[in-house]
C-alpha positions as CSV (number, residue, x, y, z in Angstrom):
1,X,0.0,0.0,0.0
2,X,1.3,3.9,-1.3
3,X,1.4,6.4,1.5
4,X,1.1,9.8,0.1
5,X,1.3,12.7,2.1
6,X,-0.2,16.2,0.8
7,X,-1.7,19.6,1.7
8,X,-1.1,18.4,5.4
9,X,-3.7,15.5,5.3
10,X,-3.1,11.8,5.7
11,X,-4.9,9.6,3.1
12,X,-4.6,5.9,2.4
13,X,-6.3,4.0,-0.5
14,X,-6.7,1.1,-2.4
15,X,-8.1,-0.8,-5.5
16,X,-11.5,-0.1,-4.0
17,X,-12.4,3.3,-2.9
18,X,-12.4,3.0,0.6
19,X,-9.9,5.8,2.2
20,X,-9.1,7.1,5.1
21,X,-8.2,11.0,5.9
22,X,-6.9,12.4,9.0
23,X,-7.1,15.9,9.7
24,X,-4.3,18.3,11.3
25,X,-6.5,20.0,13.4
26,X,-6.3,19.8,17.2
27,X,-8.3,17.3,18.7
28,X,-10.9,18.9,21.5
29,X,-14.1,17.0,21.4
30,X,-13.8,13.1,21.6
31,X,-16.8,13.1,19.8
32,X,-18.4,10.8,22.4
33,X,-21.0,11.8,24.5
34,X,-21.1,13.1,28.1
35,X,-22.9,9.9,29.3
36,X,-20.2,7.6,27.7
37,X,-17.5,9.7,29.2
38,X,-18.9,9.7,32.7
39,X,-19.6,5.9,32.7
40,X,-16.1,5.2,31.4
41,X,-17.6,2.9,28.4
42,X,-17.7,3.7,24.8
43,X,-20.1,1.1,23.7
44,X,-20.2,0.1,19.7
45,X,-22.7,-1.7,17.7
46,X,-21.8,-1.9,14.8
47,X,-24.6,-4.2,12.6
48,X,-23.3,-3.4,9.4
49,X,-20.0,-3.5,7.9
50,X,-18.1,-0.9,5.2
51,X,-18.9,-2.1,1.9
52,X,-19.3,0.1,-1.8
53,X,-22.3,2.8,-0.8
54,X,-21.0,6.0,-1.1
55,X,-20.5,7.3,2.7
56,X,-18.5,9.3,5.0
57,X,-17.9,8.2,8.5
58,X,-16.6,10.9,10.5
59,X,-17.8,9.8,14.4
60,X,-16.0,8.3,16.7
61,X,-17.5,5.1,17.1
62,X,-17.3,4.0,13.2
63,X,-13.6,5.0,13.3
64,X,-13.3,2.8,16.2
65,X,-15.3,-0.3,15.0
66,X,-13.7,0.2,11.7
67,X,-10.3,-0.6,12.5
68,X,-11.2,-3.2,15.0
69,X,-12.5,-4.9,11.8
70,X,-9.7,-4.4,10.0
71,X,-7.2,-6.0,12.4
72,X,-9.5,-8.4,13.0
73,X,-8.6,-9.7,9.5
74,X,-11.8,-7.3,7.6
75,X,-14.5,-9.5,8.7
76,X,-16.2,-11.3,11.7
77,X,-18.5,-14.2,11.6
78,X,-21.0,-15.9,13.4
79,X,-20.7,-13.4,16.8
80,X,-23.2,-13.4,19.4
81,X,-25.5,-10.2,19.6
82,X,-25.0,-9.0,23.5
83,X,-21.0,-10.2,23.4
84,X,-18.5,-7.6,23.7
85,X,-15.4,-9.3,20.9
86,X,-12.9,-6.5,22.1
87,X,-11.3,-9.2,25.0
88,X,-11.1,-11.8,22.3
89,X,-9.8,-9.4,19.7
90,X,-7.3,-8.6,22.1
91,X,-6.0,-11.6,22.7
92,X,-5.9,-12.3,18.9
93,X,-3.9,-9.2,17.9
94,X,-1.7,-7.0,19.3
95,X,-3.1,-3.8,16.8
96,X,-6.3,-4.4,18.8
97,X,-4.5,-4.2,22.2
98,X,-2.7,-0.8,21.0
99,X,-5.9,0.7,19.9
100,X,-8.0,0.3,23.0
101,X,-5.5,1.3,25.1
102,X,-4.6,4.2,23.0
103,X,-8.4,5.2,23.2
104,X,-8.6,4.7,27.3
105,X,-5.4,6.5,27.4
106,X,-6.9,9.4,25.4
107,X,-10.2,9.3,27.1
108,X,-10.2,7.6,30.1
109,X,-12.7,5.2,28.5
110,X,-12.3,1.3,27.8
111,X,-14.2,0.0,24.6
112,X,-16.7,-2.6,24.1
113,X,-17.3,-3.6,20.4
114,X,-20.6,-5.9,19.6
115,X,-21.8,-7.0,16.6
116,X,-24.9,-9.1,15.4
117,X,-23.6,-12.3,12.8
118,X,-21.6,-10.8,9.8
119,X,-20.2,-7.9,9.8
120,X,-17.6,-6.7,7.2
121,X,-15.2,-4.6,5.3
122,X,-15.4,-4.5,1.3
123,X,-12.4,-7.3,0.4
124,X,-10.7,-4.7,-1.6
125,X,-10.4,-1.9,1.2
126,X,-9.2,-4.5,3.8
127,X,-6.2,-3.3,5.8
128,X,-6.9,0.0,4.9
129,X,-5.5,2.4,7.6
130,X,-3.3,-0.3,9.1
131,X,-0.2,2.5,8.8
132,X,-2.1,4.6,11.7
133,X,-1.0,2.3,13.8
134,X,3.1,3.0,13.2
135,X,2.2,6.5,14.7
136,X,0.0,7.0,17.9
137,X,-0.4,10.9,17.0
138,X,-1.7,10.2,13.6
139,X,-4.3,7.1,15.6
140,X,-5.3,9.7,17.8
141,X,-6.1,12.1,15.0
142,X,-8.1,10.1,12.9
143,X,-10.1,8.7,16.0
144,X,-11.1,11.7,17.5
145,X,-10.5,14.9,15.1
146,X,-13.8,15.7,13.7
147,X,-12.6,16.7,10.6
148,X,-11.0,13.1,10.1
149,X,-12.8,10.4,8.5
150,X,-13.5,7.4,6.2
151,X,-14.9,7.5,3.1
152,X,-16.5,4.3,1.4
153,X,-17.5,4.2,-2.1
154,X,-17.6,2.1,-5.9
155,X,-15.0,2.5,-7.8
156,X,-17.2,1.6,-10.4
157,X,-19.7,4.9,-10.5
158,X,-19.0,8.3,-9.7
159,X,-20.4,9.1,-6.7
160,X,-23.9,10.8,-6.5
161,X,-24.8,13.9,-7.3
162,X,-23.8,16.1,-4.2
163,X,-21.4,13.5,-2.5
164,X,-18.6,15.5,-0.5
């Protein structure tokens, strides 16, 4: 995978048109809510996955979810509606372990990531934004900036009218 680095903003991308932007601009909102941040839990369901419809995800949780998918290998199977994967994802990979950590560290929060059966990344996007994790300031920037974000899309349309 090309790294590119212009006009001070990160991007990453791939065959597919998933990518991945991280903005410059100083983090001061978490993006979570005050209840999440008083209970010390940032809860994620995540029900479906980040395939080829045109969309940009710039809140916290998505951000979060999608690169527990991605260093969970783009997919995960057959998972139980009310079970929280992060231990097991944690004991599988040591990304996962760096990112939760890096998110209580930033926000005095631990994670807890659910899912209902199948959720996914498109195949052709998968490992997409693995280099954030060779530099915790960049992590931290695409997490919680709220300029930062991923975008999904077709490589095989343009995307529809008014997409930005």
């Amino acid at each position: 995978m090309n790294t590119q680095i212009r006009g001070a903003v990160f991007e990453t991308n791939s065959s597919s048109s998933h990518s991945v932007t991280v903005s410059g601009e100083e983090v001061t909102d978490f993006g979570l809510s005050q209840d999440e941040l008083r209970e010390g839990v940032i809860r994620i369901r995540q029900d479906d996955g980040f395939h080829w419809g045109w969309q940009r995800f710039h809140d916290t949780h998505s951000k979060i979810a999608y690169l527990l998918l991605q260093v969970a290998g783009g997919y995960i199977e057959d998972a139980e509606q009310d079970v929280d994967l992060v231990p097991s994802l944690v004991e599988k990979s040591e990304r996962a372990r760096e990112l939760v950590e890096l998110v209580k560290e930033a926000t005095g929060c631990r994670v807890e990531f659910y899912v209902d059966g199948w959720v996914s990344i498109d195949s052709r996007s998968r490992d997409m934004g693995l280099d954030l994790f060779n530099d915790p300031w960049l992590m931290r920037q695409f997490l919680f900036a709220k300029d930062s974000y991923i975008q999904t899309g077709n490589d095989n349309e343009t995307p529809p009218p008014g997409f930005k």
